[in-house]
KEKE-3310 file (N, C-alpha, C; in steps of 0.2 Angstrom, whole numbers, plus 5000, padded with zeros to 4 digits):
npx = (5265:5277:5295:5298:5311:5313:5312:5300:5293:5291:5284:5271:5260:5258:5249:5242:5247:5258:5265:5269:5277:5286:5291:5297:5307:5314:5317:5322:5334:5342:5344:5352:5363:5366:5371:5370:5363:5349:5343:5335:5337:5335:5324:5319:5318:5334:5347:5360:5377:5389:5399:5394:5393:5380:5369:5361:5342:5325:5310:5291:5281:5265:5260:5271:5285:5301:5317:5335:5353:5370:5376:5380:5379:5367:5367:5377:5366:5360:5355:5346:5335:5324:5312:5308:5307:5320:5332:5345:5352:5341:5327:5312:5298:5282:5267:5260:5265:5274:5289:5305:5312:5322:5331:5332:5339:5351:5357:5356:5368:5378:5381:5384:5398:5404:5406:5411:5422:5427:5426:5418:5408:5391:5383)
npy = (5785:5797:5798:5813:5825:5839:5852:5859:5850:5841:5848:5852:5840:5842:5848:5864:5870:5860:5863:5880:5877:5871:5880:5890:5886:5884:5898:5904:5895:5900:5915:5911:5904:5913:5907:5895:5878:5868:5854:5836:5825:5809:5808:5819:5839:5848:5857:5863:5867:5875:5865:5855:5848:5842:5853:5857:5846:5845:5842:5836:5830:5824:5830:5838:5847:5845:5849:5845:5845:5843:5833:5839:5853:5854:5850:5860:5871:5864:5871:5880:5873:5868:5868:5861:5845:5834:5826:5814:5825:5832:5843:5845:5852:5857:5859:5868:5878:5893:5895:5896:5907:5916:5909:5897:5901:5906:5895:5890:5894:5893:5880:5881:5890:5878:5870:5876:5882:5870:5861:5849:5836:5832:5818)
npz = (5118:5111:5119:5125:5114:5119:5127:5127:5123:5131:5142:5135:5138:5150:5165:5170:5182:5181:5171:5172:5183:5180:5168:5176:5181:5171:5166:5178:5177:5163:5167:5178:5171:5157:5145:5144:5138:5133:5136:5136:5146:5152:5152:5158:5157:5157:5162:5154:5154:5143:5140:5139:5150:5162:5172:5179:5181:5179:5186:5182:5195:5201:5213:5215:5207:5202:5207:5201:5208:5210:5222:5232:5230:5233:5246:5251:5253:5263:5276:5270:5266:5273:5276:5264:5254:5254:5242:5238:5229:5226:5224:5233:5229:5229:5225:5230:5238:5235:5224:5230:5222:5225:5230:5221:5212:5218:5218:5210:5202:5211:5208:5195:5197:5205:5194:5186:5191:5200:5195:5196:5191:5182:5194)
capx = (5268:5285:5298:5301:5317:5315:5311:5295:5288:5290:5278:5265:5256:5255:5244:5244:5252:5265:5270:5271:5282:5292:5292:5298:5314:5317:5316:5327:5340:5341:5345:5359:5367:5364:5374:5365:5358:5343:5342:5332:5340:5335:5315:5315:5323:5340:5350:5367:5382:5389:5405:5392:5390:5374:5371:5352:5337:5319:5303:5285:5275:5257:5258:5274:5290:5307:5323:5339:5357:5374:5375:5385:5378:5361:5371:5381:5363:5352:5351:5341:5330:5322:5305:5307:5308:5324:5335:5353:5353:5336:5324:5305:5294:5273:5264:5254:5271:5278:5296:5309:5314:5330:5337:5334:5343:5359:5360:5359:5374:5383:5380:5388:5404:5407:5407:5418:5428:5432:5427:5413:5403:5387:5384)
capy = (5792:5796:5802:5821:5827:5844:5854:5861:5843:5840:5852:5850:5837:5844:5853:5871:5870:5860:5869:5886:5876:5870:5885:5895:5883:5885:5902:5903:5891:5904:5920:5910:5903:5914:5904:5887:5874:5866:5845:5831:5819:5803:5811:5826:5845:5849:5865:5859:5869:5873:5862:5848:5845:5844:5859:5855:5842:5846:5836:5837:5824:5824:5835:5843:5848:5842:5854:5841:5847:5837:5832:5845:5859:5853:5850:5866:5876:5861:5874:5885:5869:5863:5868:5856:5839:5834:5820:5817:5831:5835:5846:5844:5860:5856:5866:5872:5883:5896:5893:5899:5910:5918:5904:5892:5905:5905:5887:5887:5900:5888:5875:5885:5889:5872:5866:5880:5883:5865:5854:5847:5834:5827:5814)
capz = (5117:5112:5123:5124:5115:5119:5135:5125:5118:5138:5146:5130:5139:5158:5166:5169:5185:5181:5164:5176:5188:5174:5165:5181:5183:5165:5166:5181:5174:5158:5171:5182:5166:5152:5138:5144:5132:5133:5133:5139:5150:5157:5150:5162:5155:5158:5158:5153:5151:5134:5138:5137:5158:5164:5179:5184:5179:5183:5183:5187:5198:5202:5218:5217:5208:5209:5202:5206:5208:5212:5229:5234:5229:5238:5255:5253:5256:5268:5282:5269:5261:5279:5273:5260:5255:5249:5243:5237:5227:5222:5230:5233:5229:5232:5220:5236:5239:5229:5226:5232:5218:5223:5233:5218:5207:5222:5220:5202:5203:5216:5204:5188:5200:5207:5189:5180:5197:5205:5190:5199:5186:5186:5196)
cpx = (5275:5289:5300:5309:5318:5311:5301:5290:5286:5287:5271:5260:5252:5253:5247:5247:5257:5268:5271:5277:5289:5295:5296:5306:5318:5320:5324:5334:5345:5346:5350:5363:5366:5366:5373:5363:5356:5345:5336:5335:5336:5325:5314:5322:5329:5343:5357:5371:5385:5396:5400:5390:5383:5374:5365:5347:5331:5313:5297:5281:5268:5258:5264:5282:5296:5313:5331:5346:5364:5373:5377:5385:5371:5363:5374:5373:5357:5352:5345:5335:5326:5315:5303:5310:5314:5329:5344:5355:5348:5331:5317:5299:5286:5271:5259:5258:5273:5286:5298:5312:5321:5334:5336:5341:5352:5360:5362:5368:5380:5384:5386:5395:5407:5410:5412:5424:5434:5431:5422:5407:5396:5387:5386)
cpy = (5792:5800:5809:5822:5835:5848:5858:5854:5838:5840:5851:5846:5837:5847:5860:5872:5869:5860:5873:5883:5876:5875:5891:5892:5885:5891:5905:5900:5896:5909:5918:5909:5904:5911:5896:5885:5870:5859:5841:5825:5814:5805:5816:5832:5846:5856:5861:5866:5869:5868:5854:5845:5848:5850:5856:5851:5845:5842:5839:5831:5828:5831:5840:5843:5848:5847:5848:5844:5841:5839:5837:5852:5858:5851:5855:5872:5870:5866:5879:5879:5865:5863:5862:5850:5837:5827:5819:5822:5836:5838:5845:5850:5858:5863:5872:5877:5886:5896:5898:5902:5912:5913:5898:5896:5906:5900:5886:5890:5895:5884:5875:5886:5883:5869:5870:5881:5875:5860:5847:5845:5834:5823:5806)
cpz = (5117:5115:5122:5123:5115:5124:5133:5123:5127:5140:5142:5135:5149:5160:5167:5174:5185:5175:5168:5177:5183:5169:5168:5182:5176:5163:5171:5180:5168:5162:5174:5177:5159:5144:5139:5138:5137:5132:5137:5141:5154:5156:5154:5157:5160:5156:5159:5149:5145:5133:5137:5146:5161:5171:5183:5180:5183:5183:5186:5189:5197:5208:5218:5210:5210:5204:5206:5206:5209:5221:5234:5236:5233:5246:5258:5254:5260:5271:5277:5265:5268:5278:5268:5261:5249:5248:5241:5234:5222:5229:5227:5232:5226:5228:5223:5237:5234:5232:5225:5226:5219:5228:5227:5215:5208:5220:5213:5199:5207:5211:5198:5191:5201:5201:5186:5185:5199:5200:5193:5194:5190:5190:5193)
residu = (UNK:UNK:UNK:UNK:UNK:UNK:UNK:UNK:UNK:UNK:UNK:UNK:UNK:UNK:UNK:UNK:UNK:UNK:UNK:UNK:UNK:UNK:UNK:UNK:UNK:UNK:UNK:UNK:UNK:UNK:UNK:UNK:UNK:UNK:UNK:UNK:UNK:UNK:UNK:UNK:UNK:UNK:UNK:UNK:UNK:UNK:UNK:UNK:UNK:UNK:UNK:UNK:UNK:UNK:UNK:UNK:UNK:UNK:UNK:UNK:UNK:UNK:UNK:UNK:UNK:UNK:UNK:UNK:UNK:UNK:UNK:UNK:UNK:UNK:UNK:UNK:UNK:UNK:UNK:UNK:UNK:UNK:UNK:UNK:UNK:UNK:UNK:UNK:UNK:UNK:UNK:UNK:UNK:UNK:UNK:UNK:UNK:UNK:UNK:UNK:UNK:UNK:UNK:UNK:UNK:UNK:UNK:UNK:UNK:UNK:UNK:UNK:UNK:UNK:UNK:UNK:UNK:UNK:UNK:UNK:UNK:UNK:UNK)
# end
């Protein structure tokens, strides 16, 4: 099968929960940065800034969704991700949980800041 170039050619082949989930981050991604564009990076969706800097990646596993950020911006909120499972700058969201909807949406906001403010690439 061929690699997804488009954040919709992505979700096509996943179940129904993990389209939802993906569709909720996409959704969310849209609302914190309304003049976003759409890519697919490394084969997961991407919300990418319009100067071309990625802002956040997402993917879906078997049991759980991952939404990842720069390092930075996932360290600047650990005391509010203790519930989850998290890594250098990606967070772990179990399809058994409903996610955290307005703390993704801070973080995606922090994210859009740190990059337009301080010049904070990707990784």
């Amino acid at each position: 099968m061929a690699k997804p170039t488009t954040i919709d050619e992505y979700i096509a082949p996943l179940t129904l929960e993990q389209a939802e989930r993906i569709e909720e981050f996409r959704r969310l991604g849209h609302s914190a940065v309304p003049d976003a564009e759409e890519a697919v990076k490394w084969g997961h969706p991407a919300i990418v800034h319009p100067r071309g800097t990625i802002l956040f990646v997402f993917s879906a596993h078997a049991k759980h969704a991952s939404i990842a950020f720069t390092p930075s911006t996932r360290e600047h909120f650990d005391a509010q991700l203790t519930d989850y499972s998290t890594g250098k700058g990606s967070v772990k969201l179990p399809y058994t949980q409903e996610i955290p909807s307005a703390l993704l949406k801070e973080m995606m906001s922090f994210r859009l800041r740190e990059f337009e403010d301080d010049g904070v690439l990707w990784m």
